[in-house]
C-alpha positions as CSV (number, residue, x, y, z in Angstrom):
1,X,-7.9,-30.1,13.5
2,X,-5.0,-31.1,15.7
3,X,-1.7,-33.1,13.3
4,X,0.3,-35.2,15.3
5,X,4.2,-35.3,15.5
6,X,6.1,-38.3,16.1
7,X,9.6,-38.3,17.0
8,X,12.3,-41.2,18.2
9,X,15.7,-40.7,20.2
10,X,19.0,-42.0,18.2
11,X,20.8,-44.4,21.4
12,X,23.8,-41.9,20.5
13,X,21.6,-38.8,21.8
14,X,19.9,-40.7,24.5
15,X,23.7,-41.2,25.8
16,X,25.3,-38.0,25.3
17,X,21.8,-36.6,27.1
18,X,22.1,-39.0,30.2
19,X,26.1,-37.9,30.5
20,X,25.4,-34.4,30.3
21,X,22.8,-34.2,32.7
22,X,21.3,-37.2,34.4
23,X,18.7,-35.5,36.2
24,X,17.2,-32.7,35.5
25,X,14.1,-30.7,36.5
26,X,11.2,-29.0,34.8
27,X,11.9,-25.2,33.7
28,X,10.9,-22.6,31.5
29,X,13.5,-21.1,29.4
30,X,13.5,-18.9,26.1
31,X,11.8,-20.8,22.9
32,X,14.6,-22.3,20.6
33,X,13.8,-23.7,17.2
34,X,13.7,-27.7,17.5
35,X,17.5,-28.5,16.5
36,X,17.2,-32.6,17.5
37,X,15.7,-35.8,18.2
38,X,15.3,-34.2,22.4
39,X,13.5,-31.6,21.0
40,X,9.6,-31.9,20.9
41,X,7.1,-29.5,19.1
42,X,3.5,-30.1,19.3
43,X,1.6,-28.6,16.6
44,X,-1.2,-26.0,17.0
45,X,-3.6,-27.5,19.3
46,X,-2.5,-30.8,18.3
47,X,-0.5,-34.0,19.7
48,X,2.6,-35.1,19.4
49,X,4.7,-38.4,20.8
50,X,8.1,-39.3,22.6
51,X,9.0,-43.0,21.2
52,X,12.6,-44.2,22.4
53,X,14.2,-46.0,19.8
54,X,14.9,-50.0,20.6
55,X,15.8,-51.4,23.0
56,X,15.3,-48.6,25.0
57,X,11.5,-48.4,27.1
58,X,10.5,-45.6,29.3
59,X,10.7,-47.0,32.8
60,X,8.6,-45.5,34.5
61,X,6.1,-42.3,34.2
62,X,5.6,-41.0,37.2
63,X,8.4,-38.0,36.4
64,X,6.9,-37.3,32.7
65,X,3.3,-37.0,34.1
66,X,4.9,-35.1,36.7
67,X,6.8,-32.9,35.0
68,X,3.9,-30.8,32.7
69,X,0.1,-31.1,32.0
70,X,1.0,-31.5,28.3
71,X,1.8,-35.4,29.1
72,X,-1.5,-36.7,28.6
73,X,-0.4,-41.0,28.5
74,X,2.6,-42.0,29.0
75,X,3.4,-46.3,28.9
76,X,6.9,-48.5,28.1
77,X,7.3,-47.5,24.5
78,X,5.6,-44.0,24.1
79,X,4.4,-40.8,25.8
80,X,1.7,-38.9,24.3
81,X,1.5,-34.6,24.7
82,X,-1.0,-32.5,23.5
83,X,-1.8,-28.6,23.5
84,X,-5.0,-27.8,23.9
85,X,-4.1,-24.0,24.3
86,X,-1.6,-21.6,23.0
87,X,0.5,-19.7,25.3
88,X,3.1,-17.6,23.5
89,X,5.0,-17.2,26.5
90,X,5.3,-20.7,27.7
91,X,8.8,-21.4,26.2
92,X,10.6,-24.8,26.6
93,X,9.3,-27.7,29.1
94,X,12.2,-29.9,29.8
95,X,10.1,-33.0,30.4
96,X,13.0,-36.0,32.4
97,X,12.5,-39.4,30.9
98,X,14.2,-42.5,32.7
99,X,14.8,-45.0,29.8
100,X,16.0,-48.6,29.9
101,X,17.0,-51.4,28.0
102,X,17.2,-53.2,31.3
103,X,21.1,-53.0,31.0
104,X,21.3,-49.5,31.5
105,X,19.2,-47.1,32.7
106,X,19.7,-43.2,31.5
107,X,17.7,-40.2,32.2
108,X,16.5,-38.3,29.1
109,X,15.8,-34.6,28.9
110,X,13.2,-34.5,26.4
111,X,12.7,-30.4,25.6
112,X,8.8,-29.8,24.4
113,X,7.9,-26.4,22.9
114,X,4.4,-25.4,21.6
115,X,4.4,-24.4,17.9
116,X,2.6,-21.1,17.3
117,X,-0.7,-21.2,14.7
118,X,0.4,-20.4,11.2
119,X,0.7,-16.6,10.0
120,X,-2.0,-15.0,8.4
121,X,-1.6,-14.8,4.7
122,X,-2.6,-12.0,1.8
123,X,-3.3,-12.4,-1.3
124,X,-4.8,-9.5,-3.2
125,X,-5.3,-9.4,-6.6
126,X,-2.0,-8.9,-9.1
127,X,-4.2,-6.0,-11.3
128,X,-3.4,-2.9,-11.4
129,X,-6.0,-0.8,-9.5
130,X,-6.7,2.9,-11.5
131,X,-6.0,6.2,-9.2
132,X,-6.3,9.8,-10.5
133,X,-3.1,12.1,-9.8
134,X,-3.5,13.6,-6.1
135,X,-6.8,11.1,-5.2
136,X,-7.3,8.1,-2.7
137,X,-7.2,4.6,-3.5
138,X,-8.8,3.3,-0.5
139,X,-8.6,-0.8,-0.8
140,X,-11.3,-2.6,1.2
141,X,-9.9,-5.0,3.5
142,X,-12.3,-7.2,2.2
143,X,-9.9,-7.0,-1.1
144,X,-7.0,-8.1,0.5
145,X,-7.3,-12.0,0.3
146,X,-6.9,-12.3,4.0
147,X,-6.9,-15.6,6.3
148,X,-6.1,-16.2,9.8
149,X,-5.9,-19.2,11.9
150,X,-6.6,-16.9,15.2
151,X,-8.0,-13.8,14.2
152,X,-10.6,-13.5,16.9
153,X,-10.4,-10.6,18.0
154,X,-10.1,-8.8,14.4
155,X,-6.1,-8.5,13.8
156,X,-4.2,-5.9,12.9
157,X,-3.5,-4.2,9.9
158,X,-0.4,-2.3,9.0
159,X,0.3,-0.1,6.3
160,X,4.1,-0.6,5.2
161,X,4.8,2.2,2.7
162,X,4.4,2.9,-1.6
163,X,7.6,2.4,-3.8
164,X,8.4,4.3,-5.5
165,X,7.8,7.2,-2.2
166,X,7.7,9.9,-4.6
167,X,4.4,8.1,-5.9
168,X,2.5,9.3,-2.8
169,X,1.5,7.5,1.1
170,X,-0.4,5.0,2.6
171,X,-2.2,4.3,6.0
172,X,-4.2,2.1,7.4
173,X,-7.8,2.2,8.7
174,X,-10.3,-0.1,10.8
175,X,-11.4,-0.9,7.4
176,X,-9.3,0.3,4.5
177,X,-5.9,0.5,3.3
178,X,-5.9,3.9,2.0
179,X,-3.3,5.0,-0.9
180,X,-2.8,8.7,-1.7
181,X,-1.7,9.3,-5.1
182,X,1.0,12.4,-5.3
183,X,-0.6,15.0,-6.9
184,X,2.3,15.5,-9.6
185,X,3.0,11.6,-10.1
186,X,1.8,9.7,-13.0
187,X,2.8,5.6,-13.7
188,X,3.3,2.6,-11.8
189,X,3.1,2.3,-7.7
190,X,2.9,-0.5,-5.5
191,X,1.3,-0.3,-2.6
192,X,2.5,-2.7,0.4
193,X,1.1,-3.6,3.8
194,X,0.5,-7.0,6.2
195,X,-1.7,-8.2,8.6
196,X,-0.8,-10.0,12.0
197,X,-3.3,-12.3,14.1
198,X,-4.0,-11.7,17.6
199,X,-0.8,-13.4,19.0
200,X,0.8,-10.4,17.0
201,X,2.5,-12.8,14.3
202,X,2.4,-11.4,11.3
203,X,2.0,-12.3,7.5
204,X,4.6,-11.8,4.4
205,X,4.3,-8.3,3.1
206,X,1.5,-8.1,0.6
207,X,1.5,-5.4,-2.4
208,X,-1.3,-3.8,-4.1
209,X,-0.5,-2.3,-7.5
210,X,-1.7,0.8,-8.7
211,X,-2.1,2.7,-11.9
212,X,-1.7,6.2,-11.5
213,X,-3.2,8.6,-14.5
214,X,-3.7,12.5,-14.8
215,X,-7.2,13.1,-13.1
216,X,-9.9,14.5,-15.8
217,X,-11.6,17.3,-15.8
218,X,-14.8,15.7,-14.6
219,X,-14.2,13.2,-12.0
220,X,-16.3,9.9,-11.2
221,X,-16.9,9.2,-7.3
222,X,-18.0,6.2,-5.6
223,X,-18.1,6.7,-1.5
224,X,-17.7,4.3,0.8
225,X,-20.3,3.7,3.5
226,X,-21.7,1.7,6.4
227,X,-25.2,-0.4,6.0
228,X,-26.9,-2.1,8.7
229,X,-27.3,-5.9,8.3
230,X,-31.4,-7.5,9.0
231,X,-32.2,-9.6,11.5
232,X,-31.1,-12.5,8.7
233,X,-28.0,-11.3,7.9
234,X,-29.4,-9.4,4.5
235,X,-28.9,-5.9,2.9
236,X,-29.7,-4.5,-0.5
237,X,-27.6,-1.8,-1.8
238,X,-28.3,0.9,-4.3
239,X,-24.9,1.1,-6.1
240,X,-26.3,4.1,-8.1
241,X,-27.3,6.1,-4.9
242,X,-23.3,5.6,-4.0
243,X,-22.0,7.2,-7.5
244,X,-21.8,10.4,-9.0
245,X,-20.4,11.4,-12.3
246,X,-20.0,15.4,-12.4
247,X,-20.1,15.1,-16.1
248,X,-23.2,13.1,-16.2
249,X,-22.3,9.8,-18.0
250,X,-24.0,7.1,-17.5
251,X,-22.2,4.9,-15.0
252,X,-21.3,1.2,-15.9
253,X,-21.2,-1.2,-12.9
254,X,-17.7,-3.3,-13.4
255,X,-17.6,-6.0,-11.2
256,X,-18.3,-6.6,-7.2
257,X,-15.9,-7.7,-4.9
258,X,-16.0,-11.0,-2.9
259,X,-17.3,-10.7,0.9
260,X,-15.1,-12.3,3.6
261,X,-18.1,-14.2,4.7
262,X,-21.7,-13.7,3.3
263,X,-22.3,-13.9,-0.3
264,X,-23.1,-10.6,-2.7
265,X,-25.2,-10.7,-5.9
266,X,-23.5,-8.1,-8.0
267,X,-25.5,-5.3,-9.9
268,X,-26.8,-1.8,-9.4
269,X,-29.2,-2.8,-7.0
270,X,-26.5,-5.6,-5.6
271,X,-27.5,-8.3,-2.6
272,X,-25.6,-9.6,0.6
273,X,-26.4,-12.4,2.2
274,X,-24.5,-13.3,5.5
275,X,-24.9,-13.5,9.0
276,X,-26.6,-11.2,11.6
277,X,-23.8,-11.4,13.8
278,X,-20.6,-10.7,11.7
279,X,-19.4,-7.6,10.4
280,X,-18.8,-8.1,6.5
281,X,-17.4,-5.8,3.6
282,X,-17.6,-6.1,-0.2
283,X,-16.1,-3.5,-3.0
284,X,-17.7,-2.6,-6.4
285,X,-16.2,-0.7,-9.3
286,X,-17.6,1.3,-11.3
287,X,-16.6,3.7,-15.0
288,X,-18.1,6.3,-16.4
289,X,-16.9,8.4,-19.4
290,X,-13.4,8.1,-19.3
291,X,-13.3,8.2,-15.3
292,X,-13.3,5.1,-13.2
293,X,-13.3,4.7,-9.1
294,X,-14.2,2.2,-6.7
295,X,-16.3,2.4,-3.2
296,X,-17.6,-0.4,-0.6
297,X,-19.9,-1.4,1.2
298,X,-18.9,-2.1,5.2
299,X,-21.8,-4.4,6.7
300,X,-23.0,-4.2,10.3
301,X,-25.0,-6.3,12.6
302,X,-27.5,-4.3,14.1
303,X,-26.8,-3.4,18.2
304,X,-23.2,-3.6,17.5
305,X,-22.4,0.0,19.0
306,X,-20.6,0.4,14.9
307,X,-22.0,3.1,13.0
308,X,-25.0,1.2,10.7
309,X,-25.0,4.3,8.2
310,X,-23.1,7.0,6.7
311,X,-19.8,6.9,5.0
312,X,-16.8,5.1,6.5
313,X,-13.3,7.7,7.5
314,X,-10.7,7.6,6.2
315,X,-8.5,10.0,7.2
316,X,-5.4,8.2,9.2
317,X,-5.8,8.0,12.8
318,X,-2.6,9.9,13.6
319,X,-0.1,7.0,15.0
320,X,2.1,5.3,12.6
321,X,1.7,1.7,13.7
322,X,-0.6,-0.9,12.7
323,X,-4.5,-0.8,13.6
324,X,-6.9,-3.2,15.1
325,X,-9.7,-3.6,12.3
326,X,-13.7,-4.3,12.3
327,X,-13.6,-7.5,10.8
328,X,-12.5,-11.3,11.5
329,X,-11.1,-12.8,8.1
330,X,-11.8,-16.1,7.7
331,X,-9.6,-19.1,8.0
332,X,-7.1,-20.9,5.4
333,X,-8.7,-22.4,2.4
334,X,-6.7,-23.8,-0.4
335,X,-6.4,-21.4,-3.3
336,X,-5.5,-21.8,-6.5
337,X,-2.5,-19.9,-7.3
338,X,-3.9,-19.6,-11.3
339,X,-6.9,-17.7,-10.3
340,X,-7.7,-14.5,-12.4
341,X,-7.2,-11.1,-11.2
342,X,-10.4,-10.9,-10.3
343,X,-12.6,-8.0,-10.9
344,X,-10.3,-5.5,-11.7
345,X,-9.5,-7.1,-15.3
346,X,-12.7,-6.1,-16.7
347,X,-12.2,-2.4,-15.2
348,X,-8.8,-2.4,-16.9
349,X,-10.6,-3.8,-20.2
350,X,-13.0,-1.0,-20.0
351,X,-10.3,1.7,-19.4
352,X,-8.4,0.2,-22.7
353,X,-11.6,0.6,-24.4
354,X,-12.6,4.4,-23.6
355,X,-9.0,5.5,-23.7
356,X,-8.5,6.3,-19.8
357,X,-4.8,4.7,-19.7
């Protein structure tokens, strides 16, 4: 929904506005930040106002309505603007406003800029994620607390490097952000990356942490893989059919991960609810004597041209800049800042429990 801006001219700026240039004409020039009362931002497809301050009126609207489409009323004490679009390139309008106090009479360059949507914004989960010495980490974006204001056509998503470097590397996938752990490195890593919207602005730079360990001798592994969505937006998973455990422990399911859109019923057989027409994601975890990884599960409507089976890449795609993903995060909600860790505390519980860190 569109928030509206009001603003008033000071008589001081109005003067030192009508000696400086009494007359000027419409242009486009490079976008400043707003720096005074002259200077207009309307919000995000919203509305904002010029109101001169008293005893000053506008006499007369013919130039404002003239001067740009974003003038949608204009009368003695106000002139209304509005963005129904956003243009990234439209820089600053210089809107001329003839005020009066029937004494004097003063042209006012009023400068009007559009304000861009907000950045997206990431907030993955402060837990430490568990990675064997020399394996991937490979972090749905799903798992990445993403939302976007204008994500339409999927975003990007850019993989900004591991500290400390010796720990191993990171890329970036349609779908994943994929750590690799150095085979030699054992302890702490953090794993950092951000996402821009589809005007190319870009969030604060997000970090996943990881926990290295020395890899066993008998590794658990979950895959990642594609499922096809029904004609309802449903899909059942068989978690088990995604693990193996080369020593043959039974497998314990930790937790699911949230979807961006639908809604999952965690367990070994787990459900997704959503819509036909959205691609979707979710990540599980999963531990098994001593050993612990995580897949996930990318859903996909059916007729999309996406694959609809099989296990998703995730090998880098050869270019070192950010990638264009599958999926269209959803848009700000209010979170609470106290929330858990999610599902990774009960994976680090388990861990603590069989001895694995």
């Amino acid at each position: 929904m569109g928030r509206m801006v009001r603003r008033a001219t000071p008589l001081v700026v109005a003067l030192l506005a009508f000696m400086a240039s009494p007359h000027a004409a419409v242009a486009a020039e490079p976008v400043p930040q707003p720096a005074g009362p002259t200077d207009i931002e309307i919000p995000y497809l919203g509305t904002a106002t010029i109101e001169p301050a008293a005893p000053w009126r506008i006499a007369e609207c013919d130039g404002p309505r003239a001067a740009s489409p974003l003038v949608t009323a204009c009368e003695g004490q106000r002139i209304d603007l509005a963005a129904p679009a956003y243009d990234p390139d439209a820089g600053v309008t210089v809107v001329p406003v003839q005020l009066t106090n029937d004494a004097v009479s003063m042209t006012v360059q009023y400068r009007v800029r559009l304000s861009p949507p907000d950045a997206p914004a990431v907030r993955p989960s402060e837990a430490a994620r568990p990675v064997a010495s020399g394996s991937l980490l490979r972090v749905p974006i799903s798992d990445l607390g993403l939302d976007c204001v204008v994500c339409t056509s999927g975003g990007t998503l850019d993989a900004i490097g591991v500290e400390p470097a010796a720990a191993g590397s990171v890329w970036a996938t349609p779908t994943h952000l994929v750590f690799r752990a150095a085979a030699e490195y054992t302890g702490a890593a953090e794993v950092r990356f951000r996402y821009a919207d589809d005007f190319g602005s870009s969030s604060a730079v997000g970090t996943i942490a990881a926990s290295v360990y020395r890899a066993g001798a008998a590794p658990l592994i979950a895959l990642d893989v594609f499922v096809p969505l029904g004609d309802d937006g449903s899909a059942t998973v068989d978690i088990a059919t995604l693990v193996t455990s080369i020593a043959g422990d039974d497998v314990v399911l930790v937790g699911c991960g949230a979807a961006m859109h639908g809604r999952v019923t965690c367990g070994m057989e787990a459900q997704y609810l959503g819509s036909a027409g959205i691609v979707d994601q979710f990540g599980f975890q999963v531990a098994a004597g001593g050993e612990q990884a995580s897949g996930s599960v990318t859903l996909v409507p059916q007729g999309s041209g996406l694959p609809d089976a099989g296990p998703v890449p995730a090998a880098p795609s050869g270019a070192d800049e950010p990638v264009p993903t599958l999926f269209t995060p959803p848009p700000p909600v209010e979170h609470d800042d106290a929330a858990s860790d999610g599902i990774f505390s009960p994976l680090v519980s388990t861990l603590d429990r069989v001895g694995a860190r």
